[in-house]
C-alpha positions in Angstrom: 0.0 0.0 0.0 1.2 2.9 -0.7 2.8 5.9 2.0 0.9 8.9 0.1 -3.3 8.4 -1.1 -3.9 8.1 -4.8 -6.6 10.7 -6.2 -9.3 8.4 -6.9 -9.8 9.9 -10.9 -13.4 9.1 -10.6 -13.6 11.4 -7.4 -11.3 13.8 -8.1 -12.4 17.6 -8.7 -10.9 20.6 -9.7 -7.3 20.7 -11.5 -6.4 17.2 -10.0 -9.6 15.8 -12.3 -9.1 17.7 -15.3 -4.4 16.5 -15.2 -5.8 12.8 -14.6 -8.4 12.9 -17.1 -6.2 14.2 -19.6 -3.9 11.5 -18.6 -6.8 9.1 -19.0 -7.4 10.0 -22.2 -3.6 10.2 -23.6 -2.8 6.5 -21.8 -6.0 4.7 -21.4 -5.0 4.5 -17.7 -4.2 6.8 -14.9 -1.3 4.8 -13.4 -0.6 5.2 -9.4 2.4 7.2 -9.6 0.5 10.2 -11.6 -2.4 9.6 -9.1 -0.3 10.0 -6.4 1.1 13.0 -8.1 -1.9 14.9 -8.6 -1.8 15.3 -4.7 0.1 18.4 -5.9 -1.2 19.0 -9.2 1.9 21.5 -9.4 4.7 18.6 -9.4 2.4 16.8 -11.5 2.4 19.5 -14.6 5.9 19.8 -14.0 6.5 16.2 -14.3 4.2 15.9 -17.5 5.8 19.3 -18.9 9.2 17.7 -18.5 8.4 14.6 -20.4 6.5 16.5 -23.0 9.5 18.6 -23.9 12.1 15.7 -23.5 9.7 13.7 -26.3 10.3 16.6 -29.2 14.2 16.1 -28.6 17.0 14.3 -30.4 16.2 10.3 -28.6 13.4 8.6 -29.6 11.1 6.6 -27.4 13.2 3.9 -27.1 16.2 5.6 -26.3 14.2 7.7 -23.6 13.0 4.2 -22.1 16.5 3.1 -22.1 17.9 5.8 -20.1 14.7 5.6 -17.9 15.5 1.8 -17.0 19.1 2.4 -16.6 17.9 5.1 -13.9 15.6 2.6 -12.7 18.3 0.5 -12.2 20.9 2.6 -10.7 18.1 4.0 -8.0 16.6 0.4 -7.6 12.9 1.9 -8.2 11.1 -1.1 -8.9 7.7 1.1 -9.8 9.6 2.6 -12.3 11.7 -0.4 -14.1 8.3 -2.4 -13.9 6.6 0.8 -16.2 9.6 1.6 -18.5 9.8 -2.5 -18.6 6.0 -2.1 -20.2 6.2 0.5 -22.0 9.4 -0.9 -23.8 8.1 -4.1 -24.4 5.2 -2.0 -26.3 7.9 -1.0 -28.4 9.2 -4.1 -29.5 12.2 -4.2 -27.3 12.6 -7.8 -26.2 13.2 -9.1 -22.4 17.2 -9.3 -22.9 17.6 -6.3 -24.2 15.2 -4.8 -21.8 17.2 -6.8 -18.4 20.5 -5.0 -20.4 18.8 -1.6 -20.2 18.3 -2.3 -16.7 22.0 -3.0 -16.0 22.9 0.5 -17.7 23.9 -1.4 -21.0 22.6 -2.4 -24.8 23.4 -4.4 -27.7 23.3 -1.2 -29.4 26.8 0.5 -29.1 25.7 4.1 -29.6 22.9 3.6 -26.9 25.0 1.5 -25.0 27.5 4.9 -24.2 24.5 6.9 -23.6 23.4 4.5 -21.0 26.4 4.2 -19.6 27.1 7.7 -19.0 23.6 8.1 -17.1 24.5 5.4 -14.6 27.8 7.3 -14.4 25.6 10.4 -14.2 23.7 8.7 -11.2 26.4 6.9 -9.4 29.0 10.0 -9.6 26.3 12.2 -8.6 26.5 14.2 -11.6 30.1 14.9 -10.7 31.1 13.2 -14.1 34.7 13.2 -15.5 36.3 14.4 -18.4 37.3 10.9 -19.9 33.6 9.9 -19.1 32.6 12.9 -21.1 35.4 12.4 -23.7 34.1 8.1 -24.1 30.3 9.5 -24.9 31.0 11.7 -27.3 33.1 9.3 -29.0 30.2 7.2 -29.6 28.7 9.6 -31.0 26.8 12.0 -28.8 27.6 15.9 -29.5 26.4 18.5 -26.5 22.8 18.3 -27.7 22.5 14.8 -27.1 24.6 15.3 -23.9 22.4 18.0 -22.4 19.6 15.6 -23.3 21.2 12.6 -21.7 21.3 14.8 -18.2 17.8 16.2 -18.7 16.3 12.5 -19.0 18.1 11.5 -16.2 16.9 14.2 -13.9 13.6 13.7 -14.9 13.8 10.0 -13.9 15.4 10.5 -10.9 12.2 12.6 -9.7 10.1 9.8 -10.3 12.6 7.2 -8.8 12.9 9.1 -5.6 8.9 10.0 -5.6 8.4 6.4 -5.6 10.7 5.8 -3.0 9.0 8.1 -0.5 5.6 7.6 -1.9 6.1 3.3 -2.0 3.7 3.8 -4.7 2.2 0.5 -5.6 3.0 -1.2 -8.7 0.5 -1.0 -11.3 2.2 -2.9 -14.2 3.5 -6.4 -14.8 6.3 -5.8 -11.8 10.3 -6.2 -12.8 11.8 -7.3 -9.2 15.7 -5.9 -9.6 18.7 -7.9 -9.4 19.9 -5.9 -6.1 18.6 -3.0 -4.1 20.0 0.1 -2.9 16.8 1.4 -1.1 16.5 1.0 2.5 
């Protein structure tokens, strides 16, 4: 059971109904971690705005559910490796490749840099080096894709820690992680 009460959508009034019903209507579903959002429709907005934005950039959905389970990974945020586990698998990406995402890595090279340099990003802290900066541009990724790279991570880390406080319960075929960091 969750530590912070969904918004029931059904129940909800004001701008908590009208963010869930528009999520309703974009994902056929209303999935707890948004509910629980909508407790503050204010972090909710932010979080939709950010992945709004982040979806007319330079990765693609698959590359953006990449990083996403590599920062799933890294945090141990079960919710959110179960949901980015979904949602890739809705995208054709295959269990192996998926477990590999999870782990920070891919069969793709290119990819495989950028997800390694977000699990650098999470494990250094953001503190990153100039040879880890140096290895992921050699693969291919100019500032753009970079700044990117940063900017998906953040945006998962938000949801990784929200689900950490909020022990939001799982609301899609649940991933159970190799190891765990949380306490």
């Amino acid at each position: 059971m969750s530590r912070i009460s969904p918004i029931d959508p059904s129940t909800a009034t004001g701008e908590p109904k009208e963010l869930l019903d528009a999520v309703q209507s974009k994902l056929g579903m209303a999935p707890n971690i948004l509910r629980i959002m909508a407790n503050a429709p204010a972090a909710l907005k932010a979080y939709l705005g950010f992945g709004e934005a982040l979806s007319g950039g330079r990765f693609d959905a698959k590359s953006r559910e990449a990083i996403a389970l590599a920062v799933a990974g890294a945090n141990s945020c079960e919710y959110c490796a179960s949901a980015h586990a979904a949602v890739s698998r809705s995208l054709q990406v295959d269990e192996p490749e998926i477990a590999e995402r999870l782990r920070g890595r891919s069969s793709d090279a290119k990819l495989d840099a950028a997800l390694v340099f977000a699990r650098q990003i999470v494990d250094k802290g953001g503190l990153v080096s100039d040879e880890d900066l140096a290895t992921v541009r050699a693969a291919g990724h100019d500032d753009e894709a970079i700044v990117e790279i940063v900017a998906n991570v953040a945006a998962n880390i938000f949801t990784n820690y929200f689900n950490h406080v909020a022990q939001t319960e799982i609301d899609f075929p649940k991933v159970a992680l190799e190891t765990s960091r949380a306490a």
